[in-house]
Structures are given as structure tokens and as C-alpha cells.
N, C-alpha and C positions, 0 to 999 in steps of 0.2 A: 327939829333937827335941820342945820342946813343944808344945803346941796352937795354932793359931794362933788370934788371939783376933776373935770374929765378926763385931764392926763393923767392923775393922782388914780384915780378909780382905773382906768386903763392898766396901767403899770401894776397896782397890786393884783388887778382879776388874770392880768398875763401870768404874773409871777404863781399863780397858785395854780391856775391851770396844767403852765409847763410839769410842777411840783405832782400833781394827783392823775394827769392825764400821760403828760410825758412827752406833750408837743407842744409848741406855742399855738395860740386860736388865731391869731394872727399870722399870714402867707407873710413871704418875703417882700413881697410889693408893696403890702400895707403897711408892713412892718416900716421900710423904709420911707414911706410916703408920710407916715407919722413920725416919723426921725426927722426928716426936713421940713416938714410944712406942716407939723402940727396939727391939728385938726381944721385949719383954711381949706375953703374948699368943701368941707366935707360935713354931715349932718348925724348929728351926736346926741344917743342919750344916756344916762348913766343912772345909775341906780345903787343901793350899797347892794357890794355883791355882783354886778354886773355891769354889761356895758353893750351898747350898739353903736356900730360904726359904717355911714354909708357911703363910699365914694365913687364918684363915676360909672354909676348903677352897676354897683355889687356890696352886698351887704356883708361884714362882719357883727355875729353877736355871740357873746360870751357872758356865762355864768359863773362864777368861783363852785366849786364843788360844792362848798357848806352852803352856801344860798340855793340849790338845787332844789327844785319840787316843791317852789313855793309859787310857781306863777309869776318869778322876774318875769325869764325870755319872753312868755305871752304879752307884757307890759311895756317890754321894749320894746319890741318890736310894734305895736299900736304908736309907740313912739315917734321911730326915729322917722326919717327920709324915705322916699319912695326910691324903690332900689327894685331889679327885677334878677338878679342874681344873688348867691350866696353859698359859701363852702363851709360842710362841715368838716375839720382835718382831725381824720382818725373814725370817723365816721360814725360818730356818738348816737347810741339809742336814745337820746333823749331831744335831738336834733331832725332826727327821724320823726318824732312824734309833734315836736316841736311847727315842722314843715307842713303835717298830713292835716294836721287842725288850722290853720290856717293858708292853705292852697297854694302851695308851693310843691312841684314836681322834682323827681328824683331822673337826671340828665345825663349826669357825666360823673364818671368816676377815674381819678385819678391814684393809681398804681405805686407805691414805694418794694419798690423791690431791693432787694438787700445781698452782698457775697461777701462772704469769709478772705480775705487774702490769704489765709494759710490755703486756700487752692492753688494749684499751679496754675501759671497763667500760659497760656501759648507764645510763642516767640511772635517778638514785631519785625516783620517784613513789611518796608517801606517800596512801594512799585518805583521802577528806575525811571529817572526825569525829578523826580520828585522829591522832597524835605521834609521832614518832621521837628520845629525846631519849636522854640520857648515863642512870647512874644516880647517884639521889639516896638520900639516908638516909631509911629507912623503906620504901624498897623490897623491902628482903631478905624477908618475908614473902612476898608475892605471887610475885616470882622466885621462891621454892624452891617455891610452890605450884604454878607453870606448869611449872616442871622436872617435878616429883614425875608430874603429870595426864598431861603428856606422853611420858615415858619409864618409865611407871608396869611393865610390862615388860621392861624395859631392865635388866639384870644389873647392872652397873656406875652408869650414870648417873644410874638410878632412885630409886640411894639415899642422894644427897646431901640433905644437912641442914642445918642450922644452923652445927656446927660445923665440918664440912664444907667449908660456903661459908666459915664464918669462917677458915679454914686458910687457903685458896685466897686470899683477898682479905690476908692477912698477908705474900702471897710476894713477892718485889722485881718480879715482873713487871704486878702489878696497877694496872689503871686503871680508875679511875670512868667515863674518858670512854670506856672500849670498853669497857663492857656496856651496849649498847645494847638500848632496849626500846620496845618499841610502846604505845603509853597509847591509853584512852578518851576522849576530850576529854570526854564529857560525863559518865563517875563516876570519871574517874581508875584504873579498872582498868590492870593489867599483861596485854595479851592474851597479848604474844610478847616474846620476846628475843635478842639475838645476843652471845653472848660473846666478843670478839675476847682473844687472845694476841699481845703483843709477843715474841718470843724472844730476839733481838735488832737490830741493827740493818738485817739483809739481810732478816730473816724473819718472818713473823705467820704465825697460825693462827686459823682459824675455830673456834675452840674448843666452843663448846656454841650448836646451834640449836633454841630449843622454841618451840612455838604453844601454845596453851592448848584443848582442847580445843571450847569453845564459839565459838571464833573458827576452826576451821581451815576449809578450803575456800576461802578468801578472796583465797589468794596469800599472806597476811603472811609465810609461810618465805622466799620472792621476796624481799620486801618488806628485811624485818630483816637477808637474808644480803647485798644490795646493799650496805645503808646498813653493813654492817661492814665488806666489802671496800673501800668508800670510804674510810671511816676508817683502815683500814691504808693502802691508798694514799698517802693522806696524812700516813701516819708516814712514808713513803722506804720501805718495805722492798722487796723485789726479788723477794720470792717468796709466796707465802701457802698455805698445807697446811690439810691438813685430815682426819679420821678418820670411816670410814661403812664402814656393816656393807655388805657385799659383794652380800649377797642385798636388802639397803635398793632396789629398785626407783625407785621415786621422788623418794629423795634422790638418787641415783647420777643420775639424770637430770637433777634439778636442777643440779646441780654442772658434772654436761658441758655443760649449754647454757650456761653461766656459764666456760667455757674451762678447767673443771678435768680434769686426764687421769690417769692411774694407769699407774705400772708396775710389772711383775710384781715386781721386786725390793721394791716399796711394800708388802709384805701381812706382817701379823701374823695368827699362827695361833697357836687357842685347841684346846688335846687336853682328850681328856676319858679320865678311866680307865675302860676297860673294866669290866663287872660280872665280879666273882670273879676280878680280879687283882689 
């Protein structure tokens, strides 16, 4: 049999995934990163049935359900690229086992928590001096400057850019009117932002919340995560998600008192390779 060929194998072990698991195994970043650039760059092995993908040391690997429990993932992993990161999303027992046998550490878990919009939302009070408007052209500067300040330790979100943003704002789900941002009335600065997600028509996500450093203390997180949730509200959707680092204290509170709750099956977990395996 020949090889099977590795975006062809990518593409069916996604599709079957999303279908039995109910998530993509691929994160938005790889997701994209594979939209534009293919596997360039990156260290690939494929299998019937599965797939390893490793870029910029963090690994994706995935199994189709019906190839399960035969010893792919073990195989693949022997395979691909030296990689010292890797998420499982949704947090599969079998990823867990997958890790423990092969010396990979249980790090970071990241949180989806979820609210009904049939809850009442709080009223938005915007503090005086200040704006809550859509985004306009010429903004992207300042945005990626308030992202950068704010998530400046942040692994992932830290290092959006330019094209980055330009990627993102090219996807069919993009809308000017849900990046919501906080302006200075009096120099027109960008303090804070809320980036809503459309998905579609049942669901939105809070997509990215930053304050800008000089402004936090204020409430604006408050502020900007209302005025997004309103916004989706008023797209109809039925439900709105949302991604926070588990240990995030203060987001995680924010969120609850805003009627967001989390369930155990909601966690993506990030391993890390052990030293000297």
C-alpha cells in the first residue's frame, strides 16, 4: 500500500475527529498555519488513520476513532519531529495514557467555559471620557499593540502580529462590528478590546479580552466583555464560549459572575516532554 498523502490524511482524521469527538484536534493556530503554509516548515507523519504534526516545538497528534487502540499514536509519535509541547483538546483518556508511556508531563490546562444567553445580561455602563465603538481602519496598530502589552507572557496569544491579525480578519467569520474596543475620547487611544467570534448561528465566543496595561485597574475587562456579550446577544446566538487558563484567577471570576460555568469535559490539556525523553 502506498503512503498516504499528508494533507489528504490530515483533512479526513480532522473531519472524523470533529464528527465522534465534537472538537477539531487541531487549535486555531495550526489550523491556520496549515491553511497558509501547508505543511512548510513543519515535520509530518501520517499513517492510515492518523496523523502527527510538529511545529515550532509543539506537537499535534491525532487518531480517527476507528483506528484507536491499535498502537498508531505510539508510532507516531516515534515518528515525527522533536517537539517539547503538545495539547490534547477535550482532554482524551487516551492522550493521557498516550503522554504517561512515553514521558510527557501533564502542565497546563486550559478551561472552556460556556453561558446561555437566555441569561440576563447586566446593563453596559461605559465610564465618561470614554468609547465603546466597532473597529475602524487604522486601528490595527494599536490593537496588536494592546494585545502584544497585555498577553506579553502569554505563549500563544502573545504573539500575534500583523499577519496574524491579517490572517484572522481574512476568515469568513470576521466582523468589524465585533472587535469591539474602548477609545480615549480625548487622544483617541485604543485602552482595551473585545474580540467577539461569530461561529455560527447558535454560537459566539469571546474570543480575545486585553486591557492595555496603563489603563487596567479600571474595570475596562468588565466593561469591553459586557459590551461583547451584548453584541452577540444580539446576533440570536444561544450560547457564547469562551477559553481561560484554568489557574487565570481573576478571569475565571470574572466570567462566573457574568454566568459563565465550566465542565469537566470543557478542558484542554497542554503536556510538556519530560527532560531526557
Amino acid at each position: 500500500m502506498s503512503a498516504p498523502d499528508a494533507l489528504e490524511t490530515i483533512a479526513a482524521v480532522r473531519a472524523a475527529c470533529k464528527l465522534v469527538d465534537g472538537h477539531d484536534p487541531l487549535d486555531e493556530a495550526a489550523a491556520l498555519a496549515l491553511k497558509h503554509h501547508g505543511t512548510e516548515g513543519a515535520s509530518v507523519a501520517v499513517a492510515v488513520g492518523g496523523f502527527a504534526l510538529a511545529r515550532d516545538g509543539e506537537l499535534t497528534l491525532a487518531v480517527a476513532p476507528e483506528s484507536r487502540r491499535h498502537g498508531v499514536g505510539g508510532r507516531l509519535l516515534a515518528q515525527v519531529g522533536v517537539a517539547d509541547r503538545a495539547w490534547s483538546h477535550g482532554g482524551h483518556p487516551g492522550a493521557a495514557a498516550l503522554a504517561a508511556a512515553h514521558g510527557w508531563d501533564r502542565t497546563r490546562d486550559l478551561w472552556v467555559m460556556r453561558r446561555p444567553t437566555s441569561l440576563e445580561l447586566p446593563s453596559l455602563v461605559v465610564p465618561d471620557g470614554e468609547t465603546v465603538r466597532g473597529y475602524a481602519d487604522g486601528d490595527a496598530e494599536q490593537v496588536l499593540a494592546v494585545n502584544g502589552a497585555a498577553f506579553a507572557h502569554h505563549p500563544e496569544q502573545g504573539g500575534l502580529d500583523a499577519t496574524g491579525l491579517a490572517e484572522r480578519m481574512a476568515e469568513p467569520w470576521w466582523d468589524p462590528a465585533g472587535l469591539l474596543v474602548a477609545v480615549d475620547d480625548a487622544t483617541g487611544d485604543v485602552l482595551a478590546f473585545h474580540w467577539t467570534k461569530q461561529h455560527d448561528a447558535s454560537l459566539g465566543e469571546v474570543y480575545v479580552v486585553a486591557v492595555g496595561p496603563a489603563a487596567q485597574g479600571r474595570g475596562l475587562g468588565r466593561v469591553v466583555t459586557l459590551a461583547g456579550l451584548h453584541h452577540l446577544a444580539g446576533l440570536g446566538v444561544a450560547e457564547v464560549l469562551l477559553y481561560v487558563e484554568s489557574d487565570n484567577k481573576p478571569a475565571v471570576r470574572l466570567y462566573s459572575s457574568l454566568g459563565f460555568e465550566h465542565a469537566a469535559r470543557d478542558t484542554h490539556v497542554q503536556y510538556t516532554r519530560r527532560l531526557g525523553t
